[in-house]
C-alpha positions as CSV (number, residue, x, y, z in Angstrom):
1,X,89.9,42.9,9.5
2,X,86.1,43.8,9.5
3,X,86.2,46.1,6.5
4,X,83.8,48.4,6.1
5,X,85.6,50.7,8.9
6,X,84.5,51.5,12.6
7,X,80.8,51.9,11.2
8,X,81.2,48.1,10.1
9,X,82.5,46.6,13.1
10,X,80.1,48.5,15.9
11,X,77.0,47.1,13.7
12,X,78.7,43.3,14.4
13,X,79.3,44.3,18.0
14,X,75.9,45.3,18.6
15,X,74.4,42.3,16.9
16,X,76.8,40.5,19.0
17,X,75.3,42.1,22.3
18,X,71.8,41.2,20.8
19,X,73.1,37.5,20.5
20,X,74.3,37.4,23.4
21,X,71.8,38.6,25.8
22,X,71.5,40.9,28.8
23,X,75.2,40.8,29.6
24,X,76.4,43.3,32.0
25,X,79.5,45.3,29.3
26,X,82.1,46.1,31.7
27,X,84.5,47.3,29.2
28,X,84.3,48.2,25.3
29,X,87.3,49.1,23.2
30,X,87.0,49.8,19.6
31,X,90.3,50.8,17.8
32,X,89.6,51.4,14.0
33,X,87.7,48.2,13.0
34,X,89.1,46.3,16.5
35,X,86.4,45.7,18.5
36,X,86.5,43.9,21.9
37,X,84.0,43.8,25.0
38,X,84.4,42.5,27.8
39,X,80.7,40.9,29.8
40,X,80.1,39.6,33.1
41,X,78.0,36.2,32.9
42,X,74.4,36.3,34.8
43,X,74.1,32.6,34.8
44,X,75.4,29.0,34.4
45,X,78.5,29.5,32.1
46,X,78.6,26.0,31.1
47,X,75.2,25.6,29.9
48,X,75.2,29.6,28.5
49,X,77.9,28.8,26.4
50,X,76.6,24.7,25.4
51,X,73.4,27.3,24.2
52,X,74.9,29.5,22.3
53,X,78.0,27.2,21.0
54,X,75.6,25.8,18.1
55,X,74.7,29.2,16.6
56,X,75.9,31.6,14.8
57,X,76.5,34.7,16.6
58,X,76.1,38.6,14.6
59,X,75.4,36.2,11.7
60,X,79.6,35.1,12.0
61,X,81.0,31.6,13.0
62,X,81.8,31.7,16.6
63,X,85.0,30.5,17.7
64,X,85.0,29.6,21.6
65,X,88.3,29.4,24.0
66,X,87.8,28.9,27.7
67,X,90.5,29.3,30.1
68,X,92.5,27.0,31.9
69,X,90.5,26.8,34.6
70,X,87.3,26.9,32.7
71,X,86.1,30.1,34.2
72,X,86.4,32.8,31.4
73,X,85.4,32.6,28.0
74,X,86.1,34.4,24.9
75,X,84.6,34.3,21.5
76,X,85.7,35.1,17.9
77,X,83.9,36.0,15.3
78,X,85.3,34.6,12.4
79,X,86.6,36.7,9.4
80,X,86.0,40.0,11.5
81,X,88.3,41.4,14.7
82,X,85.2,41.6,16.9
83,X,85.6,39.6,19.9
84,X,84.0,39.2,23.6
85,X,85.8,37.7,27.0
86,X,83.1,36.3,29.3
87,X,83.7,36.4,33.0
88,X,81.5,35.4,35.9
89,X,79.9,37.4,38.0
90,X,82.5,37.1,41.2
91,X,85.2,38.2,39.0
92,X,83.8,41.6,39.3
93,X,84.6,44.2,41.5
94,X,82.7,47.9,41.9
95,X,85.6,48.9,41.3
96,X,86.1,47.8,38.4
97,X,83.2,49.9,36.9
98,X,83.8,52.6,39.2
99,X,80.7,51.9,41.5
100,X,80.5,52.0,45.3
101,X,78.3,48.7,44.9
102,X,77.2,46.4,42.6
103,X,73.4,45.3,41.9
104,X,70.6,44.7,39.5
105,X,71.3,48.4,38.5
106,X,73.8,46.6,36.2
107,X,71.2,44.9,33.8
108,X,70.0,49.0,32.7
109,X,73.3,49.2,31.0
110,X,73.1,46.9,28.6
111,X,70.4,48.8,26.2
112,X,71.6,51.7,26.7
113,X,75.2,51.3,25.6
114,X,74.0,48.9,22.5
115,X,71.3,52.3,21.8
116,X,74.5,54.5,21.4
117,X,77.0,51.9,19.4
118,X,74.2,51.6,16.9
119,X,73.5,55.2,16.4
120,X,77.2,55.9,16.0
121,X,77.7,53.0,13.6
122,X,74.7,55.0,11.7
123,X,76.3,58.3,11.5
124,X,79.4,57.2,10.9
125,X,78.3,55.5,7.7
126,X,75.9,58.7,6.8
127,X,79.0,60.9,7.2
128,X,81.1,59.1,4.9
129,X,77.9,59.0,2.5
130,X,78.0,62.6,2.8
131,X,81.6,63.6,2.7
132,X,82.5,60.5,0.7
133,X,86.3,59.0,1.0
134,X,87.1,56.1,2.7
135,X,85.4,54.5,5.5
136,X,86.0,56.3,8.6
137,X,87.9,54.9,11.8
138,X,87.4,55.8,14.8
139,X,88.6,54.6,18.5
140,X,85.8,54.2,21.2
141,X,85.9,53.0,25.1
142,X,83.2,53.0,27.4
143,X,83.9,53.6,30.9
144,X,81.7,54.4,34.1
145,X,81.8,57.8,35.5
146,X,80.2,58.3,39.4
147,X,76.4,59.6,38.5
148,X,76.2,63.2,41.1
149,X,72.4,62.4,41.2
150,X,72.9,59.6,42.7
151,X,72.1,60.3,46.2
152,X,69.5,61.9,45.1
153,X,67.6,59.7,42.8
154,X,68.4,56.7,45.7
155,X,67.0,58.8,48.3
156,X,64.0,59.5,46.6
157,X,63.0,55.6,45.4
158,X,61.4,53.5,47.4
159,X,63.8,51.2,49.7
160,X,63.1,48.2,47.8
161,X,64.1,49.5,44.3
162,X,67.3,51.7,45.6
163,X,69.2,48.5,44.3
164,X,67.9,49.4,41.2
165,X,69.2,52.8,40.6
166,X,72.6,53.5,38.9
167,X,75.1,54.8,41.4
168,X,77.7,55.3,37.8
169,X,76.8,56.5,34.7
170,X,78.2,54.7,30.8
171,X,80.0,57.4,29.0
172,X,81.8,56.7,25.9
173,X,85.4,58.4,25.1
174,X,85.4,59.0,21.2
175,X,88.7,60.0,19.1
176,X,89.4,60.1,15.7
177,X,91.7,57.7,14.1
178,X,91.3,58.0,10.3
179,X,89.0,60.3,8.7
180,X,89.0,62.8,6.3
181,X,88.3,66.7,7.7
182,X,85.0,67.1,5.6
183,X,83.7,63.5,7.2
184,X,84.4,65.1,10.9
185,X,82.3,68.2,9.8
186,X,79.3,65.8,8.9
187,X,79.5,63.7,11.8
188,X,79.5,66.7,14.5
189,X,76.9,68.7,12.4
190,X,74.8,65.7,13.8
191,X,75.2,66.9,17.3
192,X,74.4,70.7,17.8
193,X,74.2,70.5,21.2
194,X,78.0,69.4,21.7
195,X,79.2,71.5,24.2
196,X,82.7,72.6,24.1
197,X,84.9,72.1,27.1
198,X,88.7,72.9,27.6
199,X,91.5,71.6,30.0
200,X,95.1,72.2,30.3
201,X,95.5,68.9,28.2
202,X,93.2,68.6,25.1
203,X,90.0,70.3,23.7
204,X,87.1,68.0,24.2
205,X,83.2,68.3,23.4
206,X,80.4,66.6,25.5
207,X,77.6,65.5,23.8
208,X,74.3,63.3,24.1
209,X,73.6,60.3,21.8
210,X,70.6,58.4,22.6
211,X,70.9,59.5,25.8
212,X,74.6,58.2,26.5
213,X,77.1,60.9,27.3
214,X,79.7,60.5,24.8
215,X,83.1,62.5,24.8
216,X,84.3,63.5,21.7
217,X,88.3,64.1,22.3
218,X,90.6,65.9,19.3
């Protein structure tokens, strides 16, 4: 356990992505204080990880596991549940992010996901502050949704850096797992432009945090 709630264990993951440099985040899942990403490795794994193997990582004891065939990695970070698998680069797919192709767009994605898991880590703690009770939890998954500018945007850029533009967009699913009813009022008084949106299936709201569409689902 992390302690400290979600709030705790989003600050370790994103001083883990700091630690861990510009690694593409294919997949994020916090549930409660669980935290798990998964990166796709932009260089030599062997000498990333001989690098990095020596240091602390989020300020935590890394523990290192590499598979049998010594392609993927994954690292623990002692006395917390925050954890990363490492995969290289040929292991992923556009599919697998939802992209027709993959490309140096990717390296974008980095800062802005890490921009959003630190300001939610930061209202999460002010809305306990605020409301007081426990520490909330929360469950969070980042996934890629197809960007409808796309075409656009790619159309107007130069030839050279269409490579560069995202053809997906990060958005980040956000549900409630533990929190008191006066700690959600705090935390969405923080976004006054939520939007509310309805479907057959659930009530939702669509919001904008640091410029990351997050969806906040009841």
């Amino acid at each position: 356990m992390t302690g400290g709630g979600s709030s705790a264990a989003l600050g370790i993951g994103s001083a883990l992505m700091t630690d861990l440099g510009s690694l593409f985040p294919v997949r994020m899942n916090l549930a409660g204080d669980d935290l798990e990403f998964t990166f796709v490795l932009s260089s030599d794994g062997t000498e990333w990880a001989r690098l990095r193997s020596a240091a602390a990582l989020a300020g935590r004891v890394p523990r290192f596991f590499v598979d049998a065939a010594g392609r993927r990695l994954r690292i623990e970070l002692t006395g917390t549940a925050v954890a990363a698998l490492i995969v290289p680069p040929e292991s992923l797919t556009p599919a697998a992010v939802n992209a027709p192709h993959l490309g140096p767009w990717q390296d974008r994605m980095t800062t802005a996901v890490q921009l959003a898991v630190d300001e939610i880590a930061r209202m999460l703690s002010r809305c306990r502050h605020r409301a007081g009770g426990v520490a909330p939890l929360i469950d969070l998954e980042l996934t890629y949704e197809p960007d409808r500018a796309y075409r656009d945007q790619a159309a107007e850029a130069h030839e050279q850096f269409r490579r560069f533009v995202a053809p997906v967009r990060p958005v980040l699913q956000l549900r409630w797992r533990s929190a008191t009813s006066a700690q959600r009022k705090a935390f969405l008084d923080e976004l006054p432009d939520a939007a509310p949106a309805r479907s057959w299936f659930r009530r939702r709201r669509t919001t904008s945090i640091m410029g990351l569409e997050v969806d906040l689902q009841s």
